[in-house]
C-alpha positions as CSV (number, residue, x, y, z in Angstrom):
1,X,-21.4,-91.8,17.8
2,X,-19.1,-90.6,15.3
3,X,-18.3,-87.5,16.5
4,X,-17.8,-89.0,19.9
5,X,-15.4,-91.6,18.8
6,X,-13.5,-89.2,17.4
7,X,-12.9,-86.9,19.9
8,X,-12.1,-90.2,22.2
9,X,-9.5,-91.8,20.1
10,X,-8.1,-88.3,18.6
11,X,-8.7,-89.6,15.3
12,X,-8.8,-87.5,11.7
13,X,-12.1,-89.3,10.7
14,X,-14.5,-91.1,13.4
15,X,-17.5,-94.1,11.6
16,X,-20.1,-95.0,13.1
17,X,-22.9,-97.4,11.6
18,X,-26.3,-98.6,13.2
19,X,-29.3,-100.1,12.1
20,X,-31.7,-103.4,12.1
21,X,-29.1,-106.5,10.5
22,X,-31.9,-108.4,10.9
23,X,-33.0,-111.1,10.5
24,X,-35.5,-109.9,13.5
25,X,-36.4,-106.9,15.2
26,X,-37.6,-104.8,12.6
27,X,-40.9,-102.8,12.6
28,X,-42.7,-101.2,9.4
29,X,-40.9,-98.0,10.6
30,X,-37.9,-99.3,10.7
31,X,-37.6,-102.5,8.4
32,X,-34.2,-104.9,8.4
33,X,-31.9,-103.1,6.1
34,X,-32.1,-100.1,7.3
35,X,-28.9,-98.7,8.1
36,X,-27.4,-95.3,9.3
37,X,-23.9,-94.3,8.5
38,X,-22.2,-91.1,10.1
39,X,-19.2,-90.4,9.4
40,X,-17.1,-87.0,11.1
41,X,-14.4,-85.2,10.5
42,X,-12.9,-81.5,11.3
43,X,-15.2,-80.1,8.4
44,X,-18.7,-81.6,9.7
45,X,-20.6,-84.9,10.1
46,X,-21.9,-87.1,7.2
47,X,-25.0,-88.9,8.4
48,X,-26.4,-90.9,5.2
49,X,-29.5,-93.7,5.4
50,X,-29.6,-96.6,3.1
51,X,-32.2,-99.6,3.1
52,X,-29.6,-102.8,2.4
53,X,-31.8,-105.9,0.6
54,X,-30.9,-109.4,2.2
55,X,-30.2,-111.1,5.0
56,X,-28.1,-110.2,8.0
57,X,-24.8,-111.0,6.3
58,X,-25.1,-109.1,3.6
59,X,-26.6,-106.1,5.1
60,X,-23.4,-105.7,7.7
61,X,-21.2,-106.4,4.2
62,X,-22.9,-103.9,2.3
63,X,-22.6,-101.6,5.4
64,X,-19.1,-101.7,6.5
65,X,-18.4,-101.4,2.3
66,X,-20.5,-98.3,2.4
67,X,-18.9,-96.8,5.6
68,X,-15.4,-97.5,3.4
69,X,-16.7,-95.7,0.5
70,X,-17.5,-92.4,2.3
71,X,-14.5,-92.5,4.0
72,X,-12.6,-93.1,0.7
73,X,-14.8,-90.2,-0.8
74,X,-14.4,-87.8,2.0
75,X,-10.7,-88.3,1.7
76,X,-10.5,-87.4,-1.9
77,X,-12.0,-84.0,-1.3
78,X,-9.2,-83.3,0.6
């Protein structure tokens, strides 16, 4: 999804986050809080997994403050 973005929009940097928010729909394989984060730029694509305690709020919080952090991070290795 990142990658895809990316080439769409013509973007330096293309984020893409999925998972189960919750508060339904996960399974023991996939429990709420379970996040993917992918993040692509002209050197590769980042695809990190995090397991994100709490309810559905706070997982999409902690997410989209995650997805900023690697972007922030990827930047400064510039």
């Amino acid at each position: 999804m990142a990658e895809g973005i990316r080439a769409r929009s013509g973007a330096s940097i293309g984020v893409s986050i999925t998972g189960i928010a919750g508060p339904t729909g996960g399974t023991e394989k996939k429990p709420v809080g379970l996040v993917f984060i992918a993040l692509a730029d002209e050197r590769g694509t980042q695809v990190r997994e995090f397991r994100f305690p709490g309810n559905r709020e706070r997982v999409r919080l902690w997410s989209t403050q995650m997805a900023l952090e690697m972007i922030r991070r990827r930047i400064r290795a510039y």
